[in-house]
N, C-alpha and C positions, 0 to 999 in steps of 0.2 A: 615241237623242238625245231630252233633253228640254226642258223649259223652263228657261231660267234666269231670277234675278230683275229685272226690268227696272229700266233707269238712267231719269233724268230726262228727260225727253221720247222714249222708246225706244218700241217697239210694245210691246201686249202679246200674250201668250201663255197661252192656257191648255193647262193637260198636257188635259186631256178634250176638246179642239176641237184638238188639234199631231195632222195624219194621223201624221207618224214615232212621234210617242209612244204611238197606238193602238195602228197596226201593232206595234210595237216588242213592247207588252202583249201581244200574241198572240202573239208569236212564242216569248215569255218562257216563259208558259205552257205551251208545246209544248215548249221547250227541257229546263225545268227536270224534266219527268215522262218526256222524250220526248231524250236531250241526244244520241243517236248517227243520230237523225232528220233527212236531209239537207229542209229546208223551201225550197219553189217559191211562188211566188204561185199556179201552179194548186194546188196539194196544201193549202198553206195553212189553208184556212178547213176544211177536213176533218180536218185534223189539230189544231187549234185543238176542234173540238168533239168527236171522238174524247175527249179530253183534258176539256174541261171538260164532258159529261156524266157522266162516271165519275167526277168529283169533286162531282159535284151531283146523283148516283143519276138522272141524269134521259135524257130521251130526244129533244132538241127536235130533228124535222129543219130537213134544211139542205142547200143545193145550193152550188156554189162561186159564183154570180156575179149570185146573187138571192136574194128572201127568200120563202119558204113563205107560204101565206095558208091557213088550216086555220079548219073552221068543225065539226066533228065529232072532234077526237079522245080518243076514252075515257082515254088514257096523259096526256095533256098536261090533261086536265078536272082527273084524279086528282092532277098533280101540282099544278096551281092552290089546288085545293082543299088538300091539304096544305100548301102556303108559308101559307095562311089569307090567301090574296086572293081565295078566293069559299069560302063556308061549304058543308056536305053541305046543306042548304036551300033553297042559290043553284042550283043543279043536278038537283033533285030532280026525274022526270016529263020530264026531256028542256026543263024552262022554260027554259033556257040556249039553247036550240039556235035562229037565225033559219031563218026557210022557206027556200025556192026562191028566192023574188019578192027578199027582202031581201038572200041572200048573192050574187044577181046584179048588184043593186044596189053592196052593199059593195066588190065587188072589182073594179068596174068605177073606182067613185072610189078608191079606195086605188091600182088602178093610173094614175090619172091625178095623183094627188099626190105618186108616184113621180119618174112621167116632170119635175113642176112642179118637185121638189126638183133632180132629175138640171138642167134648165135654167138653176138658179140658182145651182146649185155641182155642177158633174158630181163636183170628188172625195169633197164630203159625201155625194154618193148611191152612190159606190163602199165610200168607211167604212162605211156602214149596211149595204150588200150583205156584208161581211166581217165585223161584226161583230154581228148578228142573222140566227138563223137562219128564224125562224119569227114572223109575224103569227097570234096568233090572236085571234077574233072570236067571244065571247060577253056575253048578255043579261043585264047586271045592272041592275034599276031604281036610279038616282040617283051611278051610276058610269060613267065615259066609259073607262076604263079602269085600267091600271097595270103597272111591273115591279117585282121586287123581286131582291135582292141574291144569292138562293141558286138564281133561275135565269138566269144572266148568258144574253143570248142567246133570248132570248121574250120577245115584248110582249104583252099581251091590251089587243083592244081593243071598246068596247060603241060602236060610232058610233050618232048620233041620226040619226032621217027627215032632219031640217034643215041637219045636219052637210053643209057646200060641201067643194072637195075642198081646197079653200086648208087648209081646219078640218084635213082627214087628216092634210094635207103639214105642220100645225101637233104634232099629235100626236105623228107620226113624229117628229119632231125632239125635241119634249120626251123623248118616251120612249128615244130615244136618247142623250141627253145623261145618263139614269139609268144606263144598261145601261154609256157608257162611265166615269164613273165609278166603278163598281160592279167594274169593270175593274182602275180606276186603283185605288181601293185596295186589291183582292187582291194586286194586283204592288211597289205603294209604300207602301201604308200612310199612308191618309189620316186615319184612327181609330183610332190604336192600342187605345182600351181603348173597344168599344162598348157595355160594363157602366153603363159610367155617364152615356151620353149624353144618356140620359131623365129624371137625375135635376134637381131644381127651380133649380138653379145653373147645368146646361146647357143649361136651354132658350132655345129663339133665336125669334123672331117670323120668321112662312114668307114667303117673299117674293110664293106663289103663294097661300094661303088666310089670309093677314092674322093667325094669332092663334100663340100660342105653341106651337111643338114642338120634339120631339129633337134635337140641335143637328146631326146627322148630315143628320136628313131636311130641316131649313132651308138645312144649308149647299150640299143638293141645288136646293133651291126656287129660292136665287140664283144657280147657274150656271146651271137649267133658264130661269128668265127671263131672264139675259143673253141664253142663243142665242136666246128667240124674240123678244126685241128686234132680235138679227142677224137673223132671217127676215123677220123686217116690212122691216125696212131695206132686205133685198135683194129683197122686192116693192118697195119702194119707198113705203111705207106711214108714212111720218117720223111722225105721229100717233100711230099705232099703238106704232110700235118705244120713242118716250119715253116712253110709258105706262109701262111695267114697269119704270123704273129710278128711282122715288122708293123702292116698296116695296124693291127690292134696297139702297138707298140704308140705309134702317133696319137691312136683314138685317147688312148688312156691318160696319155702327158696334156692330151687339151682335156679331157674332163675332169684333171686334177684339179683345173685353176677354176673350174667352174660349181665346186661343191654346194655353191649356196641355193642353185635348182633342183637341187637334189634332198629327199628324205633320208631318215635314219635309214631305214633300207637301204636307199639307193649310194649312201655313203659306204655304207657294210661292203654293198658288191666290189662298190667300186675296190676299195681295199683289199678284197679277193682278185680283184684284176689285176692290179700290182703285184698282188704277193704271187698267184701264177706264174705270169710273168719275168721273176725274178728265180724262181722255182723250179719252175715247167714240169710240175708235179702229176700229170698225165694219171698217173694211179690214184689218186686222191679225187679223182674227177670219178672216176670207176669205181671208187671204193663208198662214196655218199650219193653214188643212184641207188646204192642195194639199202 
């Protein structure tokens, strides 16, 4: 089940925040490599990464009904380093690695902007348990983290001293709304041709860093700042939450005129960006995670 396109005063929908359309994505996956594999929600998220490590050479773990916080591992350093989200210089001498003091620190607030997220939406905090296997936590100066597309299912993250855990339970969520995407178009097809996304015709103004990029990673930028105008919202933060939807406002007027880099998918979304937008239908965002 997934989104369809909304009518005139309808909710919206988006495929990367529809729990059925996540799940669905995982299951696909499993399906399509795995199709004589009877799938449980226990077995689930093991058979989901069985499946998408062998297709991403990669090795992240993963438990069924939580996510790993890793602050040392050689396997997952080397594959970072390889995606080219941390250089061989970024890691060099062990500079990556927090002490004692800090990773007791770290995983004490990451566990508390878990339990904050689980509070404000328990099944956005079940999606997340299903579909990220592994937190991991290393030191790059002037980067708070990031995912990227080739390891679906790993987030790394660089928290600051300063970093409250609201900031964690903020991350998290960005960095999951990457990871589900990143999903959504392996399975639908949000970009059919990523060749040309970067070229000077596709570029889109980011909704999170203000200046022109890839129209893939902008069209990231504005669903990433919708959800975390939905997380303000659901602190209750109204301040907060309108902040982010002038800059989306721009993203979405330059990605109207650009539909033709875009798939049926990524047309769908984009239509749920407007209709939000127009909307600002906050409840409907909360209402197709459950």
């Amino acid at each position: 089940m997934s989104c369809v396109q909304p009518k005139q005063g309808k909710q919206t929908c988006f495929p990367f925040l529809h729990s059925k359309n996540i799940i669905q994505n995982i299951e696909t996956i499993i399906t399509v490599f795995n199709p004589e594999t009877p799938i449980s929600e226990e077995n689930r998220k093991r058979l989901f990464f069985d499946v998408i490590n062998t297709l991403q050479s990669s090795s992240i773990p993963n438990k069924p009904n939580g996510i790993h916080m890793q602050f040392d591992n050689e396997a997952l350093t080397n594959l970072i380093v390889k995606s080219t989200m941390l250089s061989p210089e970024d890691v060099a001498d062990g500079k990556h690695l927090f002490n004692d003091e800090e990773r007791e620190m770290i995983q004490y607030k990451m566990e508390k902007a878990l339990d904050l997220i689980k509070i404000l939406h328990p099944n956005l905090h079940y999606l997340m348990t299903q579909l990220i296997g592994t937190l991991y936590f290393i030191k790059k100066e002037g980067n708070g983290g990031d995912s990227v597309s080739s390891l679906i299912g790993l987030i790394w993250l660089n928290p600051q001293p300063d970093w409250t855990v609201i900031d964690y339970a903020e991350c998290m969520y960005h960095e999951f709304i990457h990871n589900s995407l990143f999903l959504d178009d392996m399975v639908n097809t949000i970009f059919p041709d990523t060749e040309v996304l970067g070229t000077e015709d596709a570029l889109v103004t980011s909704s999170i860093l203000k200046w022109k990029r890839p129209l893939d990673r902008s069209f990231h930028s504005a669903a990433v700042a919708i959800a975390l105008s939905h997380f303000y919202t659901m602190l209750g933060d109204t301040k907060k939450a309108q902040s982010y939807l002038p800059s989306v406002e721009q993203t979405v007027e330059e990605l109207n005129s650009k539909t033709k880099y875009l798939g049926e998918q990524g047309v769908l979304t984009l239509n749920q960006m407007n209709h939000f937008l127009k909307a600002r239908d906050y409840e409907s965002l909360s209402k197709f995670l459950f």
